[in-house]
Steps between C-alpha positions, in 0.01 A plus 500: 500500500174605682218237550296772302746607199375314221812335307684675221480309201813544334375434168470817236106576485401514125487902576816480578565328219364725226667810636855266487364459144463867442819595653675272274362647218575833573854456603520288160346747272717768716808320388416488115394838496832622659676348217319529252224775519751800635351822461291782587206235416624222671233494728218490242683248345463283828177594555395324126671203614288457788180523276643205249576306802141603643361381166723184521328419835141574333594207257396757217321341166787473301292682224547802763851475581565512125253830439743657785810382402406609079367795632778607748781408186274683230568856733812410608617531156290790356613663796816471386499571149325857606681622792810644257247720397324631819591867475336496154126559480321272293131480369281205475335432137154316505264373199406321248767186358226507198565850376650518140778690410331702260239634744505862641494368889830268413673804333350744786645248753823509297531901470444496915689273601818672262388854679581330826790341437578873397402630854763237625278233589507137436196287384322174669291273268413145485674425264283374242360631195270784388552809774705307696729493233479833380597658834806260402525697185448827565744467829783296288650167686710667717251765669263152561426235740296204407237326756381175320258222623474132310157480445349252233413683257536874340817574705821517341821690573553781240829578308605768658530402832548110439803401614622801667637530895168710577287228433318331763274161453233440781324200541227634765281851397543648865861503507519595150221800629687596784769573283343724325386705742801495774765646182267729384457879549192523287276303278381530166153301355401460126215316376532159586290176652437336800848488561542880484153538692684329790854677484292856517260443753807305718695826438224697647391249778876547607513869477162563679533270772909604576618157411745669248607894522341720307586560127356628201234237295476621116250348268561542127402440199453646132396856413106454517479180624208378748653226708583681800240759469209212524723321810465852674118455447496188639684597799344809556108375473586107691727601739547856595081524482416201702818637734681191484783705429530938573474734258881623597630158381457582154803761570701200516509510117518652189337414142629620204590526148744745452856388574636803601273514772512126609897575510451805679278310793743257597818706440358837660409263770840502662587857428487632917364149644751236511397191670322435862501224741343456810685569853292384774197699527633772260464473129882637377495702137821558364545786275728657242511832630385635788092664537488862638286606833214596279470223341466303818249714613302407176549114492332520861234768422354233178630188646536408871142424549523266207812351527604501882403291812645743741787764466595742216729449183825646558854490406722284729836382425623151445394234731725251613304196445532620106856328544666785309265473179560827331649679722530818328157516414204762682231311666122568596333286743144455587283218735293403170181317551596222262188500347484792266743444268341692210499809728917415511484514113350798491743689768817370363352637143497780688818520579641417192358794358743712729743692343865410531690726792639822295380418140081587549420222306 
């Protein structure tokens, strides 16, 4: 060895010595996930295990580990109980667990819900009593899904959906919420509390800011009543006037009293728009049937200034990052701004108004 060449220690340095550690690990969690996580999510699989033993080497509050590990189990399992049903569209019921049975926004709840269940859909409440259990009702057990939380006081499971395989308790309100809004394909308000208050504006929060896809938000109630009507005012004088929201976000609902028309909304929704998701730049709408030239030239004569950061909306085919998602459907695709969502509304109402390919209506 040269006079100059410092010595080689031949002792691991502690870098050395973490990245031994982390090699371990990996090969470990490698092993287990090759025998027991096969499949075409194997690797997500691994990659949770590396955050629980991340959070293992935080020395997490045990009060947190047991939030994660509650709330991880609580969607595991309502997960579960709603994927045999994923083809089937299904409409989330919100309002009031005080409403009596006797009073016209319980049996207007009761009539809608039984009109959509009609139309083939399947009904979301909480569970509880008043509207939540007369979306039960007018839907019948088997057309229902129940999304309970133990709270203590007020909230008890009704007898329709108590005890059936659709039933779902939640301990925590944001797993319970996410619920909600991930299996549904619209949502429906009546008068209700705070507790309704939260589950409409979250609904719209979620729709406006692209945090969930957008769907139809109906808000009933009784012929003649005034609950929605005086929320409107609210809205439109505090918000919309001091612009802390845009007058095109109050496309992102509907208020009324008439059930026809609140049926109409959510289920005329889907009539030529089918469902959207996002493919890198490119906001992806797929469609029933597909739009003609003309109508092209019209969605980008009112819209593209609105709607688009750069590029035109046109018809493309299906993308393979979609990962074969309805293959046989027609697409449109646009570079959408992801800020004007109300401006979406309004084009894909639009488009729903197109008449089906050789009938004129």
């Amino acid at each position: 060895m040269s006079a100059t060449q410092p010595e080689q220690s031949s002792e691991p340095t502690v870098l050395d010595a973490v990245a031994l550690a982390r090699l371990e690990r990996e090969r470990d969690i490698q092993a287990f996930a090759d025998r027991y996580l096969q499949g075409e999510n194997q690797d997500l699989y691994q990659e949770m295990l590396v955050t629980i033993c991340r959070l293992a080497r935080d020395q997490a509050d045990r009060g947190n580990v047991k939030l994660l590990h509650k709330a991880l189990a609580e969607l595991r399992y309502a997960l579960k109980v709603f994927a045999p049903y994923g083809e089937v569209r299904k409409i989330s019921i919100f309002g009031s667990s005080r409403t009596p049975e006797g009073h016209p926004d319980y049996q207007t709840a009761v009539a809608f819900a039984r009109r959509m269940c009609a139309a083939g859909w399947m009904v979301i409440t909480g569970a509880g009593d008043g509207i939540m259990k007369a979306g039960h009702g007018g839907a019948g057990r088997e057309a229902s899904f129940g999304v309970a939380i133990r709270l203590p006081f007020e909230q008890k499971t009704n007898d329709i959906i108590a005890a059936d395989g659709k039933l779902v308790n939640f301990r925590y309100f944001f797993t319970r919420k996410l619920i909600f809004i991930k299996e549904a394909s619209a949502v429906a308000l009546f008068p209700g509390g705070f507790g309704t208050q939260d589950e409409g504006f979250e609904a719209l929060t979620l729709v406006q800011t692209g945090k969930a896809p957008i769907m139809p938000i109906v808000m009933c109630e009784q012929p003649g009543g005034t609950y929605w009507p005086h929320w409107r005012t609210y809205v439109a004088a505090e918000l919309v006037r001091t612009g802390m929201i845009g007058e095109e976000d109050m496309h992102l609902f509907r208020i009324t009293d008439d059930i026809d028309r609140a049926v109409q909304e959510v289920v005329g929704f889907y009539r030529v728009y089918h469902s959207s998701r996002y493919v890198g730049e490119d906001l992806v709408l797929r469609l029933n049937w597909q739009l003609p030239s003309q109508t092209y030239r019209r969605l980008n004569d009112e819209f593209a200034a609105k709607l688009l950061s750069d590029g035109r909306i046109e018809p493309c085919e299906p993308l393979a990052a979609e990962r074969g998602e309805y293959p046989n459907l027609p697409r449109c695709r646009l570079r959408f701004n992801r800020k004007s969502v109300g401006w979406l509304r309004r084009m894909i109402d639009l488009i729903n108004a197109e008449p089906e390919p050789g009938t004129g209506s």
